[in-house]
DOZAKOL-941551 format. One record per residue (C-alpha): residue in three letters; x, y, z. Coordinates in pm, whole numbers, padded with zeros to 5 digits. Each point is the difference from the previous one (the first is absolute). Layout:
N
ATOM, type, X, Y, Z
ATOM, ALA, X, Y, Z .
...
This chain:
481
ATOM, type, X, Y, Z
ATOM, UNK, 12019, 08840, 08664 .
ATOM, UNK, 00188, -00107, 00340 .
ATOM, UNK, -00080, -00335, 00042 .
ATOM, UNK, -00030, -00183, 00279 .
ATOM, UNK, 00297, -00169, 00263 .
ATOM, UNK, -00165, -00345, -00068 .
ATOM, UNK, 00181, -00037, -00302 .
ATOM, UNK, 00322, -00188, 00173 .
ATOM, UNK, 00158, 00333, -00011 .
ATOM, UNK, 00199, 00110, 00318 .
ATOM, UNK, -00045, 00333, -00007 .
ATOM, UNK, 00167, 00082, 00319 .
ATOM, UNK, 00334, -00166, -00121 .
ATOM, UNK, -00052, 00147, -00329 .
ATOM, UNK, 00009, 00309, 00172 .
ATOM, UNK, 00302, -00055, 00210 .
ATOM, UNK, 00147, -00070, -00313 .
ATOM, UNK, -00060, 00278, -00191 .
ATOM, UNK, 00107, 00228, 00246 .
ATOM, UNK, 00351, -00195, 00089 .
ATOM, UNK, 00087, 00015, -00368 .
ATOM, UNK, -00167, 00352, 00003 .
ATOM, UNK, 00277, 00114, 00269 .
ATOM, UNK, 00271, -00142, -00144 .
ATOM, UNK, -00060, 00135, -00382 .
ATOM, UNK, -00021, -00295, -00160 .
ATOM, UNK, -00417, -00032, -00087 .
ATOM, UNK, -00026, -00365, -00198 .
ATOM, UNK, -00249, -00197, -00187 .
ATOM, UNK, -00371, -00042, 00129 .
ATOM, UNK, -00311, -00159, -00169 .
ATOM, UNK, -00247, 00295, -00106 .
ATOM, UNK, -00226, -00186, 00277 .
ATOM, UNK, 00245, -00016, 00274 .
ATOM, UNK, 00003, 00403, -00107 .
ATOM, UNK, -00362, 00048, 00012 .
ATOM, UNK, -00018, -00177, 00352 .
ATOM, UNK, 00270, 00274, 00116 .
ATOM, UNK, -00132, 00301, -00128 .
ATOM, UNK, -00374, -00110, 00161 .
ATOM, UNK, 00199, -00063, 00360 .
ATOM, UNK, 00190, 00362, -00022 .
ATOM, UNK, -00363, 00159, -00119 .
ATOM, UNK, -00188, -00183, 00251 .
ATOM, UNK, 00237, 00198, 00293 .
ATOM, UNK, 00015, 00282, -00208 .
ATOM, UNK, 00380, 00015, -00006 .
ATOM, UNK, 00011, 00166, -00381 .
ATOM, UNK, 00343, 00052, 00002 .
ATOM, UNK, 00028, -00354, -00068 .
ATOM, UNK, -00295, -00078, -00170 .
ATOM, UNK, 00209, 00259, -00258 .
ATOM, UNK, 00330, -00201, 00013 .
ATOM, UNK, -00211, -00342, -00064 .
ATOM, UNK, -00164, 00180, -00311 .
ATOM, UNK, 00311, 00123, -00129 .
ATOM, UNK, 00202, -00331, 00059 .
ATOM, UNK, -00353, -00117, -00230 .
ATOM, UNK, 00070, 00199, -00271 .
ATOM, UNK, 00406, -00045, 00002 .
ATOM, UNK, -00107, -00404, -00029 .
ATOM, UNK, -00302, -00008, -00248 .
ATOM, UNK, 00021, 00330, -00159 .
ATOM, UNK, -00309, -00085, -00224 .
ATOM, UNK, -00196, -00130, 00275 .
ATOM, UNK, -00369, 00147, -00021 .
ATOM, UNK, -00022, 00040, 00389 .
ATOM, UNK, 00228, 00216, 00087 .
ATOM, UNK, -00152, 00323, -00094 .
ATOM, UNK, -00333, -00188, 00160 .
ATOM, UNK, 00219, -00030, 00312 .
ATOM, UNK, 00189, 00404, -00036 .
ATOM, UNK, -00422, 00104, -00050 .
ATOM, UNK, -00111, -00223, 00310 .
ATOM, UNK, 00276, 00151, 00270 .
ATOM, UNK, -00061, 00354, -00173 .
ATOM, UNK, -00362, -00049, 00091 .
ATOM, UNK, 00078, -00134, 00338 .
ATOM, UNK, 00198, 00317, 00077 .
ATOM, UNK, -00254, 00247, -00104 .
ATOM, UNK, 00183, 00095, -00352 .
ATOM, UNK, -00315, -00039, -00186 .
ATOM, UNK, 00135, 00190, -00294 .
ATOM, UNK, 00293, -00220, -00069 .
ATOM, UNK, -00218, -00314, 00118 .
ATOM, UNK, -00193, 00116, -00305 .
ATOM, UNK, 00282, -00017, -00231 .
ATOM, UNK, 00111, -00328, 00067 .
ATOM, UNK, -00325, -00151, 00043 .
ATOM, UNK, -00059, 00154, -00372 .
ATOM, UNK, 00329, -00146, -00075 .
ATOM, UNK, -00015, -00321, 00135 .
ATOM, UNK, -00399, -00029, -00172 .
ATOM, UNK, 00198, 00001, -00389 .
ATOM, UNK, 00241, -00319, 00142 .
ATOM, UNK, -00205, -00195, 00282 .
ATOM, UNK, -00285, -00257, -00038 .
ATOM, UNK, -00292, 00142, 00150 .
ATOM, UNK, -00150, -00217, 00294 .
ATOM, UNK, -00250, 00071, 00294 .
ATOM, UNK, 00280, 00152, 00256 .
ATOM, UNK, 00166, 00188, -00329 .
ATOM, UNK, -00325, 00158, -00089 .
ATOM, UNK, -00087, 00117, 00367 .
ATOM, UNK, 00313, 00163, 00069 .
ATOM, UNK, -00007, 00176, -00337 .
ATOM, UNK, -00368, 00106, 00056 .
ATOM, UNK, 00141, 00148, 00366 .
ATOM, UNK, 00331, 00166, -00147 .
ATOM, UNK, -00273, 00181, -00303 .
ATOM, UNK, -00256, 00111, 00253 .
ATOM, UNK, 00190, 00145, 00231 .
ATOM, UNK, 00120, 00232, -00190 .
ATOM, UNK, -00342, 00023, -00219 .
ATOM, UNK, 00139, -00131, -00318 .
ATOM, UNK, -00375, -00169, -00051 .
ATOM, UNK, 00066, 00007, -00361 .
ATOM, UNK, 00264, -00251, 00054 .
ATOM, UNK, -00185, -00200, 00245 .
ATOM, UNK, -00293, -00047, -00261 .
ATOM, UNK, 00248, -00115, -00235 .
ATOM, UNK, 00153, -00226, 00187 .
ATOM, UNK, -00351, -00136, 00098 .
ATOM, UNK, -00099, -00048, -00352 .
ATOM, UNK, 00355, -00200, -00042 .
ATOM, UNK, -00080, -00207, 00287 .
ATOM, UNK, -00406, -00064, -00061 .
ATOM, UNK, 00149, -00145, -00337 .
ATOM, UNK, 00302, -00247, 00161 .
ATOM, UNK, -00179, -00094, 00348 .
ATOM, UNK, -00025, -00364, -00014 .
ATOM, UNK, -00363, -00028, 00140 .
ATOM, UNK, -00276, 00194, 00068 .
ATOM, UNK, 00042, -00022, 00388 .
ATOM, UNK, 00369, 00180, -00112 .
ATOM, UNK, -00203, 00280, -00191 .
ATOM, UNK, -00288, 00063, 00278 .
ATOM, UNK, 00312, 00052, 00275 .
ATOM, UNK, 00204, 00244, -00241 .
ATOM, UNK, -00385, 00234, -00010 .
ATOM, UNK, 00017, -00079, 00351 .
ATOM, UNK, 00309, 00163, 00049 .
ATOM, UNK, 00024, 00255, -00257 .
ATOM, UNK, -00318, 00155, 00083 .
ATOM, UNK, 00049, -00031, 00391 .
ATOM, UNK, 00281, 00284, -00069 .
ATOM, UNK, -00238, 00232, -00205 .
ATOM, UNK, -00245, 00011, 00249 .
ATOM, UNK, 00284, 00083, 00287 .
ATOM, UNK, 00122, 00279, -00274 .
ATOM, UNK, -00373, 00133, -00066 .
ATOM, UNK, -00015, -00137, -00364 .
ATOM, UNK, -00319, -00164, -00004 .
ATOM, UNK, -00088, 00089, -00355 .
ATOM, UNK, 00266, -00180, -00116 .
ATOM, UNK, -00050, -00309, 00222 .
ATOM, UNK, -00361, -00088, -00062 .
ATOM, UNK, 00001, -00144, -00317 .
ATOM, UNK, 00312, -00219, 00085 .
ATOM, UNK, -00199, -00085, 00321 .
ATOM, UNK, -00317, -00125, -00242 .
ATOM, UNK, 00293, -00170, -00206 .
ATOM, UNK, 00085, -00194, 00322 .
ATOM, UNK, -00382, -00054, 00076 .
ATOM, UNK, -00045, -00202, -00352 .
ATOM, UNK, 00323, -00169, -00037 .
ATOM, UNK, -00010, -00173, 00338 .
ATOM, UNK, -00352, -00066, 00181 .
ATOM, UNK, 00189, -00156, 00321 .
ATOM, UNK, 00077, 00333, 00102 .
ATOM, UNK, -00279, 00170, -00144 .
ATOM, UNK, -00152, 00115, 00355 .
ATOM, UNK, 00395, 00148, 00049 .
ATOM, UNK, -00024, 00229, -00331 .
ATOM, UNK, -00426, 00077, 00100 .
ATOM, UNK, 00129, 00158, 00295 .
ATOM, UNK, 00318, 00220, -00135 .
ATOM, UNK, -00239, 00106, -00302 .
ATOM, UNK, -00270, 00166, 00262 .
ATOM, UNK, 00311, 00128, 00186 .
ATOM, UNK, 00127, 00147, -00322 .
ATOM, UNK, -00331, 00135, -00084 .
ATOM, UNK, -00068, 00157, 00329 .
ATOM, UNK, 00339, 00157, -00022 .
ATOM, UNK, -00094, 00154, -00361 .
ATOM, UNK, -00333, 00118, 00082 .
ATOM, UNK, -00140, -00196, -00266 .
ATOM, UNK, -00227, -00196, 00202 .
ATOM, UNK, -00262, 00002, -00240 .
ATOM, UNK, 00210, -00104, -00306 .
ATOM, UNK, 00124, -00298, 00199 .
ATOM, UNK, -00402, -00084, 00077 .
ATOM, UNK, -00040, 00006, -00379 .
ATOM, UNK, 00342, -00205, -00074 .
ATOM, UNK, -00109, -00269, 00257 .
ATOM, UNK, -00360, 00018, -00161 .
ATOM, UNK, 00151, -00069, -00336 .
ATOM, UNK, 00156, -00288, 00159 .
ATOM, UNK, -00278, -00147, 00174 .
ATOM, UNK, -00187, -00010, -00407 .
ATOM, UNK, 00275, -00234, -00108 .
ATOM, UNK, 00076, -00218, 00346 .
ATOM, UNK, -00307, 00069, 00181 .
ATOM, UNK, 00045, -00299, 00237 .
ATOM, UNK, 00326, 00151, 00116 .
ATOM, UNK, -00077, 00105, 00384 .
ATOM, UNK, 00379, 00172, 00069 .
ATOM, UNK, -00166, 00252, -00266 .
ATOM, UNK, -00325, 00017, 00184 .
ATOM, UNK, 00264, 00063, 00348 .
ATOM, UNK, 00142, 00293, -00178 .
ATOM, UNK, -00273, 00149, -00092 .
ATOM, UNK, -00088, -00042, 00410 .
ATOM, UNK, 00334, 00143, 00023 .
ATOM, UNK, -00098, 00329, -00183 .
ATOM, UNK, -00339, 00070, 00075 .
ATOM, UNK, 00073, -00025, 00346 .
ATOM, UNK, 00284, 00288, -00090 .
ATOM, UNK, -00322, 00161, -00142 .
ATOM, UNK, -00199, -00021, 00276 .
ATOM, UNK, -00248, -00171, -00195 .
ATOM, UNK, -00074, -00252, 00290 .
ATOM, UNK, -00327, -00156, -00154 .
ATOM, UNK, 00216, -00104, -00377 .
ATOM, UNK, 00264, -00120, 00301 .
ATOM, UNK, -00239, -00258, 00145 .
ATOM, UNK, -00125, -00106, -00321 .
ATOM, UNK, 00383, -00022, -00139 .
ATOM, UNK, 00066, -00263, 00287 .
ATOM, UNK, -00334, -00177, 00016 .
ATOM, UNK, 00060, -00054, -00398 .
ATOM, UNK, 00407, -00138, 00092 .
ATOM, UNK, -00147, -00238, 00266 .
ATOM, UNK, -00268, -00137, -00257 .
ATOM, UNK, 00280, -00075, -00226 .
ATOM, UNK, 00223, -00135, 00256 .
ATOM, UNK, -00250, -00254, 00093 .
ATOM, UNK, -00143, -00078, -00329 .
ATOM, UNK, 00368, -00077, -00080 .
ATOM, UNK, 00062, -00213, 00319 .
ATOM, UNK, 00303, 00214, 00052 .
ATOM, UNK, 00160, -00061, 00293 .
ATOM, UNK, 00292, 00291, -00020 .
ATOM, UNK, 00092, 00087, 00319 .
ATOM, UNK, 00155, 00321, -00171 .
ATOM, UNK, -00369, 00053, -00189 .
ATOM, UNK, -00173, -00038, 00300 .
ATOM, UNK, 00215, 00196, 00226 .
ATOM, UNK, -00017, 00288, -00208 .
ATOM, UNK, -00358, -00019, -00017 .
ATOM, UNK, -00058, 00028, 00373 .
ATOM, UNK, 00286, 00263, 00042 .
ATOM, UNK, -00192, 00205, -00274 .
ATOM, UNK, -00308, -00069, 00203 .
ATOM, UNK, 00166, 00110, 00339 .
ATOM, UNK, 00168, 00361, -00188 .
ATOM, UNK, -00433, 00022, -00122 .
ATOM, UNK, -00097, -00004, 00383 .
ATOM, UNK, 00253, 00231, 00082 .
ATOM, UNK, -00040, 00215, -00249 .
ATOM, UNK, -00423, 00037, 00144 .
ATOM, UNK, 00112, 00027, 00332 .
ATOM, UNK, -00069, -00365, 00153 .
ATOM, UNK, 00267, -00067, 00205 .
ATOM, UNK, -00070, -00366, 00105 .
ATOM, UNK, -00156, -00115, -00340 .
ATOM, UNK, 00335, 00067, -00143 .
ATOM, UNK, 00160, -00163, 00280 .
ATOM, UNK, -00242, -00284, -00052 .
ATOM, UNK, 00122, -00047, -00403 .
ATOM, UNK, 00371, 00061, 00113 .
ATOM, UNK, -00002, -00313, 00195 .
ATOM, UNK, -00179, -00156, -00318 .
ATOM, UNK, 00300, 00114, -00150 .
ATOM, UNK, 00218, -00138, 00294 .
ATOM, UNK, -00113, -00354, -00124 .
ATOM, UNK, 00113, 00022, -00371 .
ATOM, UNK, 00324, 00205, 00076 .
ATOM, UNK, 00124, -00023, 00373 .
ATOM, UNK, 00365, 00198, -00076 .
ATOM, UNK, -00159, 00259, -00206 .
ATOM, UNK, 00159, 00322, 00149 .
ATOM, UNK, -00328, 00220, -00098 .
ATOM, UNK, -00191, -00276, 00133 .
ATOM, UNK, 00216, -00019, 00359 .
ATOM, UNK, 00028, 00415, 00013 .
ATOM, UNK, -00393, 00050, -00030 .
ATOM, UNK, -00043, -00284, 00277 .
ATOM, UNK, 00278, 00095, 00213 .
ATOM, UNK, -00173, 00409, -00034 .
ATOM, UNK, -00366, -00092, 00073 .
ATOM, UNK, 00127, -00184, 00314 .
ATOM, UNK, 00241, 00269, 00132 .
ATOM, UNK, -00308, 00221, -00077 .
ATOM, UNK, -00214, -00210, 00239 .
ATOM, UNK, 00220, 00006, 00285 .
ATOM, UNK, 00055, -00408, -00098 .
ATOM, UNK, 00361, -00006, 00044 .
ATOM, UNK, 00019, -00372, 00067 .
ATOM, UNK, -00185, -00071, -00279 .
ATOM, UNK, 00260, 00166, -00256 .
ATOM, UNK, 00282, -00104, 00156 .
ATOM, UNK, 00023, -00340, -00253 .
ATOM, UNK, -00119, 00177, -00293 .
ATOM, UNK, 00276, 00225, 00105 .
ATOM, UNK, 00288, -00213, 00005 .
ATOM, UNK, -00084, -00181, -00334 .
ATOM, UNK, -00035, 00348, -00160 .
ATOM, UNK, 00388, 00046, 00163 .
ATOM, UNK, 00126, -00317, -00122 .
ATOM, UNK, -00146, 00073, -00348 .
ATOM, UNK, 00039, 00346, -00077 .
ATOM, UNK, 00207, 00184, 00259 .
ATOM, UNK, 00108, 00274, -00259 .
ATOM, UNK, -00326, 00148, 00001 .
ATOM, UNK, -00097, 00314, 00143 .
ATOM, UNK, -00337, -00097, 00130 .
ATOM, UNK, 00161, -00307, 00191 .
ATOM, UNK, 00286, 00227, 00162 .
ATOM, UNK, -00333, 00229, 00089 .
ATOM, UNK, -00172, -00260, 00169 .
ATOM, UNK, 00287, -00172, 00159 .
ATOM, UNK, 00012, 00385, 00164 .
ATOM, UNK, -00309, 00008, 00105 .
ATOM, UNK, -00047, -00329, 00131 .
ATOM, UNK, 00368, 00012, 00229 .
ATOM, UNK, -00127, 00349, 00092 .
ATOM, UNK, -00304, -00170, 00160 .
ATOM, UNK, 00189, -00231, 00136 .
ATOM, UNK, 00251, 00212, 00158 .
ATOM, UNK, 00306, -00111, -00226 .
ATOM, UNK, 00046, 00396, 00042 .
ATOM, UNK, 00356, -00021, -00161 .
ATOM, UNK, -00040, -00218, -00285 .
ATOM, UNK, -00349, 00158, -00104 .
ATOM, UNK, 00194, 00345, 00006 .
ATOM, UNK, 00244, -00145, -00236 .
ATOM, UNK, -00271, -00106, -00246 .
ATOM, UNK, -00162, 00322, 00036 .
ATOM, UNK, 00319, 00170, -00104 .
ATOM, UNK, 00017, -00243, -00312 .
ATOM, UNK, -00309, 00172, -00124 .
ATOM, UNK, 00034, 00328, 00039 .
ATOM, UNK, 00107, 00091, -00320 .
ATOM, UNK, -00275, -00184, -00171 .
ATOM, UNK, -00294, 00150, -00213 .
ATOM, UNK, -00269, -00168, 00170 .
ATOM, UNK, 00074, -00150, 00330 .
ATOM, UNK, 00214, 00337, 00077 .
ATOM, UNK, -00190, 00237, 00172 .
ATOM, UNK, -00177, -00283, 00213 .
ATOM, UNK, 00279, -00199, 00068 .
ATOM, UNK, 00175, 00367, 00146 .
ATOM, UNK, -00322, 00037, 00236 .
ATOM, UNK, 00010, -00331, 00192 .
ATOM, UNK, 00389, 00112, 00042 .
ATOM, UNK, -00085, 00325, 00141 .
ATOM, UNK, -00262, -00231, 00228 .
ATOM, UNK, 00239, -00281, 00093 .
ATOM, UNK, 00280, 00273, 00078 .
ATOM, UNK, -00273, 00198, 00251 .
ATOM, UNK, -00115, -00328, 00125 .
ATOM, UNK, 00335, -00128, 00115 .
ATOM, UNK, 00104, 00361, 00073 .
ATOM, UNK, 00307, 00058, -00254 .
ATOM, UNK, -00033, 00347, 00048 .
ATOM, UNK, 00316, 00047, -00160 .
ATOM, UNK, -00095, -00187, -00309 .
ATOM, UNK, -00341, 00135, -00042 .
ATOM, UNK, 00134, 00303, -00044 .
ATOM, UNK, 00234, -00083, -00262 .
ATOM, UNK, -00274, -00226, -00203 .
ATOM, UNK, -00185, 00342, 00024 .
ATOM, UNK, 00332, 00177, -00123 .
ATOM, UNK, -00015, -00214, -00269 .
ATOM, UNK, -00387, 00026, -00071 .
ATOM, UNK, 00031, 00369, -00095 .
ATOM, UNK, 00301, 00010, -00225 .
ATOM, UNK, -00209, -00271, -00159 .
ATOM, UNK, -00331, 00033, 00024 .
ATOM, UNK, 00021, 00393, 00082 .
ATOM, UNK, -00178, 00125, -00278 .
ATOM, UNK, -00294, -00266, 00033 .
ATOM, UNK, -00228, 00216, 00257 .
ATOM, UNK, -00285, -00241, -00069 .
ATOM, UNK, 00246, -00297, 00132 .
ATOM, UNK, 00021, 00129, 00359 .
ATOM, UNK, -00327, 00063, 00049 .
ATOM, UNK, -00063, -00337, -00130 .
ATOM, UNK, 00216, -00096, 00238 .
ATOM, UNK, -00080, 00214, 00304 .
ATOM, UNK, -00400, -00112, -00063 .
ATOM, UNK, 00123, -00345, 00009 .
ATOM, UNK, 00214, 00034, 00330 .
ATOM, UNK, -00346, 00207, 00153 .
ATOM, UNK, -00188, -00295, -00052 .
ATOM, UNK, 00233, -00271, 00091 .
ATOM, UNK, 00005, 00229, 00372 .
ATOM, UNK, 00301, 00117, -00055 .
ATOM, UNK, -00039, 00309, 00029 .
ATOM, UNK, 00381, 00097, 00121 .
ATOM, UNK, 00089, -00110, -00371 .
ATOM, UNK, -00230, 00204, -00170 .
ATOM, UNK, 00098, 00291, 00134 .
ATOM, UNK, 00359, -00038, -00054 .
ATOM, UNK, -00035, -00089, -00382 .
ATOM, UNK, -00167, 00292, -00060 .
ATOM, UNK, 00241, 00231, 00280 .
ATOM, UNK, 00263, -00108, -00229 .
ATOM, UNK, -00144, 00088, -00291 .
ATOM, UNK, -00099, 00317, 00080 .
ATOM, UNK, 00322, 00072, 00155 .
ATOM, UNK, 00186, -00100, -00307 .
ATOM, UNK, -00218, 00182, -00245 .
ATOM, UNK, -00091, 00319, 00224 .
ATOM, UNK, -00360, -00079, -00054 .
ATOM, UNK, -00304, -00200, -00183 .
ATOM, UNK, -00118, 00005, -00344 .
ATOM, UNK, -00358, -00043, 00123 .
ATOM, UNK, -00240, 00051, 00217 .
ATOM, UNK, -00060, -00349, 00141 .
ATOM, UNK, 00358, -00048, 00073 .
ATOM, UNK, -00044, 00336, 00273 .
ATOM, UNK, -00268, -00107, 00143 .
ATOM, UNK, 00107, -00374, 00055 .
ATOM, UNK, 00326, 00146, 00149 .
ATOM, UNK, -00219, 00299, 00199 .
ATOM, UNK, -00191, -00302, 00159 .
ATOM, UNK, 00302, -00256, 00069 .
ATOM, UNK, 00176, 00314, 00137 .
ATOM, UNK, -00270, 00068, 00234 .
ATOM, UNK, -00062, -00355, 00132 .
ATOM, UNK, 00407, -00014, 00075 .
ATOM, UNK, -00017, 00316, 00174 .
ATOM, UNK, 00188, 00220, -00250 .
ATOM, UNK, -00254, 00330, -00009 .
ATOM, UNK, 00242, 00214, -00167 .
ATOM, UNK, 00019, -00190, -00288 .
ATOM, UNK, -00379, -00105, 00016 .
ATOM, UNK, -00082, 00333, -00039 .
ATOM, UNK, 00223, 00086, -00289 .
ATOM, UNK, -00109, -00291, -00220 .
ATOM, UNK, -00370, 00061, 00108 .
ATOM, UNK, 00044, 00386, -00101 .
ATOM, UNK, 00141, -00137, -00344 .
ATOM, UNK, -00267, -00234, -00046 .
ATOM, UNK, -00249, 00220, 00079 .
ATOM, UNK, 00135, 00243, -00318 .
ATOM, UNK, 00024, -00243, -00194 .
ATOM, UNK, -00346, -00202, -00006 .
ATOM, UNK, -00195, 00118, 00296 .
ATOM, UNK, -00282, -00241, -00104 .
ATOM, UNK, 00216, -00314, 00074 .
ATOM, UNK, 00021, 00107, 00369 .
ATOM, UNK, -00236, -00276, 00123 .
ATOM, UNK, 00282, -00213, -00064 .
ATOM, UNK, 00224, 00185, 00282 .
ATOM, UNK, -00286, -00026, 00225 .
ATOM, UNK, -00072, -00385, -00102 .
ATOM, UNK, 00394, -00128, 00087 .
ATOM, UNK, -00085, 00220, 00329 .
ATOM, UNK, -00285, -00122, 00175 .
ATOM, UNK, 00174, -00172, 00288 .
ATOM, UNK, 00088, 00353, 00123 .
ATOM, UNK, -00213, 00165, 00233 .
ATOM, UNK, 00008, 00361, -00137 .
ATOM, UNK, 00207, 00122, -00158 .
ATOM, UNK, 00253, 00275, 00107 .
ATOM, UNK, -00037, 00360, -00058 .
ATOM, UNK, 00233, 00078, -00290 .
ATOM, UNK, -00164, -00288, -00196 .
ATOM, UNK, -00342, 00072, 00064 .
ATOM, UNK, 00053, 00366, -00055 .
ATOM, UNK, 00122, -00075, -00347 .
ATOM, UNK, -00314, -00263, -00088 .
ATOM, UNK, -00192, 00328, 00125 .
ATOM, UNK, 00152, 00216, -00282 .
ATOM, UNK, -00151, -00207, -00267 .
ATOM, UNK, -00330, -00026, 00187 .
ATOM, UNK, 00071, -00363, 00019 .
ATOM, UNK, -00048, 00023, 00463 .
């Protein structure tokens, strides 16, 4: 609702102006435009003092004026009163005309504060006035976007298959939320049969062929996958489509197929079919960038790499590989501040805190690997299975120093292991660092614990010669030397 500066509207000396007759108490006349330009400026910088005074000057001036509880609702929302946003954006809906940017920032104020009943009303009011169908595809879009982030995916399908048949532009858009919202429900087998029901009525449609793809490959089902694509392409050529969207998906659903069996460079293969159709998809960049860093090909990703930064820099997975890829390149201080970025994340967490712990041993930050691992075990402290993960990882990487301090400091903080594999990976890095005492008193736990995993100690300890007396005495016990 805050249009543009373009308008011939000086915004800046509108500004000045309001605040000069602001300070000296004597607010006059301004246009409800030359208002709305103000209040966007003061929201813009966040300064809702005076977004406040511009609203209130609003309603002094045009005291029937539909926008102004619009306006109280939008600077409510902005700072985080979602219950009073509510109020005025149910307010404001009983005065204002509805529009696109009306409607979104209704739908917002009603979700977040999981009033759905209210967003499905004002849905239904808005599928009724949206002057095209393009309108009505892009308020599904948007409604149902929000009840997948909130989890309510029974509620969005059938607005999603509303989408799907009122606007077949975006039709591969509203394929791909519906197998996303069917995943989510675990009703992967009702959404085979809705898409089958589908196909009896539009069989020619390929995005409904892709979404079945799309769910058997959620199934596992790999053979229905290939014939699911194979059937899409068919259609897509019969059709003379040349969609670089259609086609795109179809070799990214190709690529996730390879993955999914374990074929590494035949999905690489189908992502740079994909590459051809959509060169700034982020998916499409991430999986290329990944299989390169994977390879050791770090020239080769650098490009892909720096469109996937111009395009989609918010992402986790680019922050991730920009990481990885300064790490490698000994950008030590930049890659640790993308590491940090990600520690916090669900995914890219735990891996993204590993190649810290390495970069900060690498460039010997003593001081700051030991408060990363500080920070590992209030956060990670009661994830056992993490750290020796992690230790496992650093053993095979030959860094062996690392492995035994992430699980020192775990056993130090906790005053001992769950299980046996963590004692005897710490007996064995103890040993091979020369700390006996505590060798012995992890193998002796170990050894109580699950003497038939012992060939693991003696695996992680081949490089030593024989071992010394204490140990070997103890190995004895169980008739295991």
């Amino acid at each position: 609702m805050f249009p543009p500066e373009e308008d011939g509207i000086d915004v800046e000396g509108l500004r000045q102006q309001f605040e000069a007759e602001r300070a000296a108490g004597s607010l006059g006349y301004f246009s409800l435009a030359e208002l709305e330009h103000l209040l966007g400026w003061y929201l813009g910088r966040r300064l809702y003092p005076q977004a406040y005074e511009v609203i209130e000057h609003t309603a002094s001036l045009y005291p029937d004026a539909p926008e102004v509880p619009f306006w109280r609702s939008r600077v409510a929302f902005e700072r985080e009163r979602y219950a009073e946003a509510y109020l005025h954006a149910m307010a404001a809906l009983e005065k204002i005309p509805l529009t696109a940017e009306v409607y979104n920032h209704l739908i917002e104020v009603c979700m977040v504060v999981e009033r759905v009943d209210s967003a499905l009303h004002l849905f239904a009011l808005w599928w009724e006035e949206a002057p095209t169908t393009a309108e009505k595809a892009r308020a599904a879009a948007f409604l149902t976007e929000e009840l997948l982030a909130r989890g309510y995916t029974e509620v969005a399908i059938p607005l999603l298959w509303q989408g799907w048949t009122v606007y077949p532009a975006r039709r591969l858009y509203f394929v791909a939320r519906l197998a996303k919202a069917y995943q989510q429900s675990q009703r992967v087998a009702e959404g085979l049969q809705a898409f089958f029901a589908r196909l009896w009525e539009q069989a020619s449609d390929f995005s409904l062929w892709l979404g079945l793809a799309r769910l058997y490959l959620a199934k596992h089902s790999y053979a229905q996958v290939v014939q699911a694509l194979e059937q899409a392409r068919l259609l897509l050529e019969a059709t003379e489509n040349d969609s670089d969207t259609a086609w795109g998906t179809l070799y990214r659903l190709w690529a996730q197929y390879y993955e999914a069996l374990g074929q590494p460079f035949e999905a690489y293969r189908a992502w740079l079919q994909a590459r051809e159709h959509l060169p700034y998809h982020p998916e499409v960049l991430l999986r290329l960038v990944a299989y390169y860093h994977q390879n050791g090909q770090w020239e080769a990703a650098e490009p892909y790499l720096q469109r996937l930064y111009q395009k989609a820099h918010y992402l986790a997975g680019t922050r991730w590989h920009l990481a990885r890829h300064l790490h490698h390149a000994g950008h030590y201080q930049e890659a640790s501040l993308y590491y940090r970025t990600l520690l916090r994340h669900p995914h890219y967490g735990p891996e993204a805190a590993y190649h810290l712990l390495r970069l900060y041993l690498e460039t010997q930050q003593l001081d700051r690997l030991k408060k990363h691992l500080d920070s590992l075990l209030n956060r990670y402290g009661e994830a056992p299975a993490l750290w020796l993960s992690w230790a496992r990882r650093a053993y095979q990487d030959k860094l062996e120093r690392l492995a035994y301090l992430l699980l020192e400091n775990l056993r130090r903080k906790k005053g001992g292991f769950p299980t046996a594999s963590l004692y005897y990976w710490h007996a064995a890095l103890a040993l091979n660092r020369g700390h006996l005492e505590q060798a012995a008193h992890s193998l002796e736990q170990a050894l109580l614990l699950a003497p038939d995993q012992a060939r693991l100690f003696t695996e992680l300890t081949q490089g030593q010669t024989s071992l010394p007396l204490p140990l070997s005495w103890l190995l004895r016990q169980y008739g295991l030397r």
